[in-house]
N, C-alpha and C positions, 0 to 999 in steps of 0.2 A: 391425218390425225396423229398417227405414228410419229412422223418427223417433229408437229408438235411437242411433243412430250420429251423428247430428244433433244430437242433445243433447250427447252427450260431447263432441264436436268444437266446440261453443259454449262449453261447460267449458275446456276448452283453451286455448281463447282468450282466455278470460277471466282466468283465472291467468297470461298469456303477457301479457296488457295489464299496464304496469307504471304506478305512479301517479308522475309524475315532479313535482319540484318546480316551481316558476313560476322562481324564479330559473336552471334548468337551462338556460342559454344560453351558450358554446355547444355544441348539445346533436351529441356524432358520428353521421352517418349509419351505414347496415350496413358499407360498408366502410371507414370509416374506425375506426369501433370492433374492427374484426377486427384492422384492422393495429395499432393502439393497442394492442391486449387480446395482439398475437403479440408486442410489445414491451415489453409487461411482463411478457409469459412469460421472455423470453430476458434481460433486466435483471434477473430475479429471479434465475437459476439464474447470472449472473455476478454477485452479489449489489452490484447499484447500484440499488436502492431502499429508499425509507422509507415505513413501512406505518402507519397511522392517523394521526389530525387530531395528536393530540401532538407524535409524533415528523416529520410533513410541515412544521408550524409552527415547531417549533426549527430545522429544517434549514435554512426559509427564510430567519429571523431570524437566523443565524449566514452566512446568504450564501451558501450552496451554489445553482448553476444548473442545471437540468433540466427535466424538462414532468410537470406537476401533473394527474395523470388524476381524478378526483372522478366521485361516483355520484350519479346525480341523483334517485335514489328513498328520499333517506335524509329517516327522521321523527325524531323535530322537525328538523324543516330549522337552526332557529339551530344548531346542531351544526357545520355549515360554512358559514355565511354569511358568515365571515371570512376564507375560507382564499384567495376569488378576488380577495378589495379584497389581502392582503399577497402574490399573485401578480405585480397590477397594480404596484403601488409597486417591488417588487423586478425587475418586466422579464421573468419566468419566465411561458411562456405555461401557461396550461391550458386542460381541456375534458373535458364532461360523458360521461357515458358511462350509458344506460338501466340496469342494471342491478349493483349494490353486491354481488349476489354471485354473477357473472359476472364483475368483476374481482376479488375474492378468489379466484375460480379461476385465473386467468389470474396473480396474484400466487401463488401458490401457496400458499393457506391455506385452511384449514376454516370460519371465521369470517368474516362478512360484512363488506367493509373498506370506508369513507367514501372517502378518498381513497390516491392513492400516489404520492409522485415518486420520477421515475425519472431517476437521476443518470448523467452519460458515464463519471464513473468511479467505481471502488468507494471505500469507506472505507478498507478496511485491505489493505495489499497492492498489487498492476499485476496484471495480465490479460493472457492471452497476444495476442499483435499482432492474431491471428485475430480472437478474439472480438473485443477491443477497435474494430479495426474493422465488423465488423458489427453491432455493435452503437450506431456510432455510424449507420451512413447509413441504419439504419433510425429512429433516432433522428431523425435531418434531415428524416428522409423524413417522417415524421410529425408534426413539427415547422411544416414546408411546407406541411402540409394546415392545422393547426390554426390557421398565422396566414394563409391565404388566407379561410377560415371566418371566423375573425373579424373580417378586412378588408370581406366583406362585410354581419357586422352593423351595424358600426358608420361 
């Protein structure tokens, strides 16, 4: 019965190991991906985010600023190996996050999402002051990680 439980629990682990890309850098720790994954809970439900490489990529190329969350388990990887070079170029930080459908939950979709930015404001419409602002210093706040993280890769 012992080995039982042992086996499962290797199983477990084994499906909980996720196969991340090489380019995954920089990849968030546990808590910064909670706080990431709780800010694009609350960006989505004030709806300032844009959800797969398509619509991430026109956003950026039309100039819109916000923080570009990307999953680092996505196959074939060329599917976003573009999206962190026109990150770079436009000034908009991003950062990896383990698991693509982990943040479709946390974007709130059924479908496994590649990337999502998450914009301070919505498209259509203002936001009441409330959210607006918590949604921005959580924004900062995460923001602040993501470029102290990168400061230290590079």
């Amino acid at each position: 019965m012992g080995s039982d439980s042992e086996t499962e629990k290797t199983i477990k682990e084994k499906k909980k190991q996720i196969l991340l890309a090489p380019i995954a850098k920089p990849l968030a720790g546990k808590k910064l991906c909670k706080r990431t994954h709780k800010l694009v809970r609350s960006a989505t439900k004030a709806k300032c985010v844009r959800r797969g490489v398509k619509e991430v990529v026109k956003s950026i190329r039309r100039g819109h600023k916000g923080l570009c969350v990307i999953a680092g388990n996505i196959s074939p990887i060329d599917v976003i190996t573009h999206v962190p070079i026109l990150c770079e170029e436009a000034d908009i930080p991003y950062i990896y996050v383990p698991s693509k459908e982990d943040l479709a939950t946390a974007g709130e979709t059924k479908r496994p999402t590649c990337c999502i930015l998450v914009l301070t404001k919505p498209a259509k419409g203002e936001l009441d002051q409330e959210v607006q602002e918590k949604l921005i210093t959580e924004y900062e706040q995460v923001v602040s990680e993501v470029k102290q993280l990168t400061s230290s890769l590079y």
